[in-house]
C-alpha positions as CSV (number, residue, x, y, z in Angstrom):
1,X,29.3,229.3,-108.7
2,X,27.1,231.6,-106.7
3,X,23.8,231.0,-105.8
4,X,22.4,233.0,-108.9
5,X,24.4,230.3,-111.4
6,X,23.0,227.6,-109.6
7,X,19.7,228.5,-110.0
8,X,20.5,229.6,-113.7
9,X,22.0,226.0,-114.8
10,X,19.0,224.4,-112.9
11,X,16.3,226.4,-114.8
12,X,18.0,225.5,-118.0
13,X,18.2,221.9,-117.3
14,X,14.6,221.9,-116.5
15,X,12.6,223.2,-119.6
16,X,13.4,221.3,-122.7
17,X,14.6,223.8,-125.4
18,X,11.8,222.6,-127.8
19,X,9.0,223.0,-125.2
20,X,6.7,225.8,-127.2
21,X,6.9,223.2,-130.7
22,X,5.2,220.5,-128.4
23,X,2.1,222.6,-128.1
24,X,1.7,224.1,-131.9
25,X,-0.5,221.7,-134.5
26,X,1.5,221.2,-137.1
27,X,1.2,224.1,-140.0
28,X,-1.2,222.8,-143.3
29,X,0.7,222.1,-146.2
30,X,0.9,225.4,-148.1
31,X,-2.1,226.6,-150.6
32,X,0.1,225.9,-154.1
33,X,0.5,222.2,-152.5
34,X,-3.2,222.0,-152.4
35,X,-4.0,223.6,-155.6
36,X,-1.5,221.9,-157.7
37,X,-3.1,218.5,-155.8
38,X,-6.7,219.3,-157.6
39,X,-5.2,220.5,-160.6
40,X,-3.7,216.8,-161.1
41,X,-7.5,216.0,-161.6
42,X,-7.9,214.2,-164.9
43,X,-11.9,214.4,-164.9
44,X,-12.8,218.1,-165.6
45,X,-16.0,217.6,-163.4
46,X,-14.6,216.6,-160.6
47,X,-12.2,219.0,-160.8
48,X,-13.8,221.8,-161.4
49,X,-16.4,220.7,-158.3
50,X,-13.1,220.0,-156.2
51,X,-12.3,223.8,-157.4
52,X,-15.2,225.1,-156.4
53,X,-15.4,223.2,-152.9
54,X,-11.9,224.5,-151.8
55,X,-12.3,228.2,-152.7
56,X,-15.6,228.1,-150.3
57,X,-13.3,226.3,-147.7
58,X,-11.2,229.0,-147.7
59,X,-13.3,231.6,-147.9
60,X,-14.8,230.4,-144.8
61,X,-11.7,230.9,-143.3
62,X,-10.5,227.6,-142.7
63,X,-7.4,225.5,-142.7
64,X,-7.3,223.0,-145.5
65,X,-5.1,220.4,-144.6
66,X,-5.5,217.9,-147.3
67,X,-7.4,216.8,-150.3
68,X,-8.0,213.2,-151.7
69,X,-9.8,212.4,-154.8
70,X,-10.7,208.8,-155.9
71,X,-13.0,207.4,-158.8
72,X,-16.4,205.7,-158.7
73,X,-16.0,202.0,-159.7
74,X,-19.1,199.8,-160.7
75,X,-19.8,197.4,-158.6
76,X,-18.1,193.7,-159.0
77,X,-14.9,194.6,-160.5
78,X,-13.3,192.6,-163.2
79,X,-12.9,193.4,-166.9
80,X,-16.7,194.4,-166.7
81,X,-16.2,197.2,-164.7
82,X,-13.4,198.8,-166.7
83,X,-16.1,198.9,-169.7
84,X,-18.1,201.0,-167.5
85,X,-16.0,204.1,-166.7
86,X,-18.3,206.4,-164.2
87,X,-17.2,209.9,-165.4
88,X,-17.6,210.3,-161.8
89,X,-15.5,211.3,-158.4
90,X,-15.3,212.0,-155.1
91,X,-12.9,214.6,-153.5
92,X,-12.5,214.9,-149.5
93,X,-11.2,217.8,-147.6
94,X,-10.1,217.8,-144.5
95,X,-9.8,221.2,-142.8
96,X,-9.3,223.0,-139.2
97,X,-10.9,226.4,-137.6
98,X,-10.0,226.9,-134.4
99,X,-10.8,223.9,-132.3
100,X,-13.2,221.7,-134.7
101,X,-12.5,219.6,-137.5
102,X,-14.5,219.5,-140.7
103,X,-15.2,216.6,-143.4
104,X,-16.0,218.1,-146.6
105,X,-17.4,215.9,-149.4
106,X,-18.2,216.2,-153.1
107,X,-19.1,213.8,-155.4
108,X,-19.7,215.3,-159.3
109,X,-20.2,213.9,-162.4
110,X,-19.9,214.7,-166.4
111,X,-23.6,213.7,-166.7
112,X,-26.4,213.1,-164.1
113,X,-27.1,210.5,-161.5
114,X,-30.0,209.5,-160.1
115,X,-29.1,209.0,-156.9
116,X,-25.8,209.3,-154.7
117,X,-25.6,208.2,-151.1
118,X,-22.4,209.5,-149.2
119,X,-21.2,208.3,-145.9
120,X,-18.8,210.5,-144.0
121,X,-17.7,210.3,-140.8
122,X,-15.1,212.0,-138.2
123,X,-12.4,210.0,-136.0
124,X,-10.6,210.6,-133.6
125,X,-7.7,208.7,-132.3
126,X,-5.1,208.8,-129.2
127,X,-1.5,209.5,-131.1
128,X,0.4,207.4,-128.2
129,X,-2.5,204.5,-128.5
130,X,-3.5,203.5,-132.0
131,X,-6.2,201.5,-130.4
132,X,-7.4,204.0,-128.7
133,X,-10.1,205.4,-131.2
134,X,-13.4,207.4,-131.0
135,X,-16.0,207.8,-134.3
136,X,-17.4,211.7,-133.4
137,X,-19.6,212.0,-136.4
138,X,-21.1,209.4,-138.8
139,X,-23.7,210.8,-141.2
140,X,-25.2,209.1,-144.4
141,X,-26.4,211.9,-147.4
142,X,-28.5,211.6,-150.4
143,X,-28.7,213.7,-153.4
144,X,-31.0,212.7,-156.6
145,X,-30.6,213.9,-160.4
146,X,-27.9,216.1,-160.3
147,X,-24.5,216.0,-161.4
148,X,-22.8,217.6,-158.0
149,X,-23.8,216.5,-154.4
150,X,-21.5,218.2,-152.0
151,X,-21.9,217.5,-147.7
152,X,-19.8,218.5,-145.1
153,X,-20.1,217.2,-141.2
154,X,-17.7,219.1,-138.3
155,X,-16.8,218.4,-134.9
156,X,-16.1,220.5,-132.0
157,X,-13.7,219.5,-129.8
158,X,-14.7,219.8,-125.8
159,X,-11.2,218.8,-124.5
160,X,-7.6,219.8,-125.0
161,X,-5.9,216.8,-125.7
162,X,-3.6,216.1,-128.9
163,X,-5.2,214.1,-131.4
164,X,-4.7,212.7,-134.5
165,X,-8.5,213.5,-136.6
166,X,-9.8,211.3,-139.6
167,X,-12.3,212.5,-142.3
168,X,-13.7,208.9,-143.6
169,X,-15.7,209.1,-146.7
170,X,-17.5,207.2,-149.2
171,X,-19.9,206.9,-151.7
172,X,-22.4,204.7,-153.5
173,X,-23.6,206.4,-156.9
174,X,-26.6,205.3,-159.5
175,X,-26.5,206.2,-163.1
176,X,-27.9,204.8,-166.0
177,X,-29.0,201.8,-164.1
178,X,-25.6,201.0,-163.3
179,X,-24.5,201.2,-159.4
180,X,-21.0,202.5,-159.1
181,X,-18.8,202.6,-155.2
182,X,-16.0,204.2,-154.0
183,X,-13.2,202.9,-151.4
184,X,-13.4,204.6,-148.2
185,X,-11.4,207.6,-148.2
186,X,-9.1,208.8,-145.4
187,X,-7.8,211.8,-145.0
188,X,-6.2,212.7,-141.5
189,X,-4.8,215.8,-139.7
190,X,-2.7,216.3,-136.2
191,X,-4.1,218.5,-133.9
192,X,-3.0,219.6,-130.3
193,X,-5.2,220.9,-127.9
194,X,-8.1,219.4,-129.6
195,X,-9.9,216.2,-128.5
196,X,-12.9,214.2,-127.8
């Protein structure tokens, strides 16, 4: 083996044949995936306010990587709570433009609220160090007598490092005297060459 093989065999020994996939965020689920997702929506309000926020996602441009939806509860729990349904729930996207991360929240109803407070934050944490974590963005919201409040926070990443990102949101809703919570919703995406 001449000189020229040497050096050939070395080369090839030396850059791992999956090198270029190391460096590519994983693709977002494809559009259908997300559509048929809201379109499992039981509550036509919060659908059609899930709807609404996703089309103006995309229109922006930007990545939508996934969608959660969860109900408004009353406070307490228990047999109680089930007598008081809210006719009212909160979706979460999280998307991806470039190098920053967005939340997107909305929280809609089938009748008006007085008042809805929503909490939504952005987190960031190391993929090789679950303990390693970072809270970029934590922002409280109100909206008042309406039957749609939709917010949205973003981050911009200054470094280049592979992280895994975190919308966080939640909710605490008044109607009809009634106070009415969500859990905390997480919705995450993978992104390399984006970092705090």
């Amino acid at each position: 083996m001449g000189v020229v093989g040497v050096a050939t065999v070395l080369l090839s020994l030396a850059t791992p044949a999956h090198a270029t996939d190391d460096d590519v965020t994983p693709p977002p689920p494809a559009q259908e995936e997300i559509t048929t997702e809201i379109a499992g929506i039981e509550n036509p309000a919060v659908r059609e306010a899930t709807e609404d926020l996703y089309a103006a996602i995309v229109a922006e441009g930007r990545q939508v990587y996934s969608v959660s939806t969860v109900e408004y509860v009353p406070a307490g729990g228990g047999v109680a709570a089930r007598s008081l349904p809210s006719d009212c729930g909160m979706s979460v996207f999280v998307s991806v433009s470039g190098k920053v991360v967005y939340n997107d929240t909305t929280t809609s109803c089938g009748s008006a609220f007085s008042s809805v407070k929503t909490h939504l934050g952005i987190k960031g944490q190391n993929p090789y160090n679950q303990f390693d974590q970072k809270t970029v963005k934590d922002v409280t919201y109100w909206n008042y007598n309406s039957t749609v409040a939709t917010r949205g926070t973003s981050y911009a990443c200054p470094t280049a490092n592979e992280t895994n990102w975190f919308a966080i949101s939640n909710g605490e809703l008044v109607r009809g005297g009634v106070t009415y919570y969500t859990p905390s919703v997480y919705d995450e995406v993978n992104v390399n060459g984006c970092g705090w």
